[in-house]
Structures are given as C-alpha cells and as structure tokens.
Steps between C-alpha positions, in 0.01 A plus 500: 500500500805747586672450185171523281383876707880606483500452097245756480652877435328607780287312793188595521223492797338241256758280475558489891137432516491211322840353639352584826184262411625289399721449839214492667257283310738244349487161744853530563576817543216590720661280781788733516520802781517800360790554645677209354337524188712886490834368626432236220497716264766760579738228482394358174501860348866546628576162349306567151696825497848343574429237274202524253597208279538216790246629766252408176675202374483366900074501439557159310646351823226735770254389259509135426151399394340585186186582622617760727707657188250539302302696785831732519506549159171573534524754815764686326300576176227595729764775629568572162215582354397758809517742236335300221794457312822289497815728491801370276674479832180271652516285195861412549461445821241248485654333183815480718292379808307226312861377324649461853133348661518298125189604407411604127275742513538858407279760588212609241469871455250676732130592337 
C-alpha cells in the first residue's frame, strides 16, 4: 500500500482514505492496533525508500499464497484508481508488483 500511495506525485486525502479502509476493513489488517499498524508502516516506508527494488521483490516471500496475491494486486489498483485513472508511474508499479507476486495481469485503463 506504501509503495502504491508514494508513486503518486502527490498524496492526496483520498488516497489516505482508502489505504486507511482498507486497514481497517480488510480481515487481517483489522486485527492490528493502531499503533502497531503505524510503527508497521514507518518501518516499511524507511525500507521501501532505502531499497525500492528488494522491499517489493521480498512480497513474493511475505506473500506466499496466490490467493492472497491476487487480493494485493487487487488492493493496490483500488489505491490506484482513487483518482479514476492509472498514472504511468501506477501502471509500472503494478506490472512490476504482479511480475514479482507472478501474476499476469496488467491493469485495464480506467472508464
């Protein structure tokens, strides 16, 4: 979710709304405290900064079973298309996600 609101030019309220629902709705991520769940993610955004290309290729090993890549795949272009559209930068970033989760889908422009 961090790597898909950071490759938006800017972040807006919208997209932190829908990350945000999605933390709280999703079975999993419910369960977290809040206050874990924002440790959690300061310390994956340091590591997606420090290291873009392996803090995404490590969501093939955080991520085992193909069920629950598909509904990443299909969280992220939920984030994406906040705006209605998917950014150049969104698009490669979710072809480079679904490579590493080896899933072939690619995203189908926005209506």
């Amino acid at each position: 979710m961090i790597a898909m609101v950071r490759s938006t030019p800017t972040i807006s309220r919208r997209h932190y709304n829908i990350a945000l629902d999605i933390a709280q709705t999703h079975r999993i991520l419910k369960k977290i405290r809040p206050v874990e769940f924002k440790r959690t993610v300061r310390t994956q955004a340091r590591i997606l900064e420090n290291d873009p290309r392996r803090a995404l290729e490590a969501l093939a090993v955080l991520i085992p079973k193909h069920a629950e890549r598909l509904e990443t795949v299909g969280l992220l272009r939920r984030i994406a298309l906040t705006d209605g559209i998917y950014s150049d930068r969104e698009k490669d970033l979710l072809e480079r996600i679904s490579k590493v989760l080896e899933i072939n889908k690619t995203p189908r422009a926005a209506i």
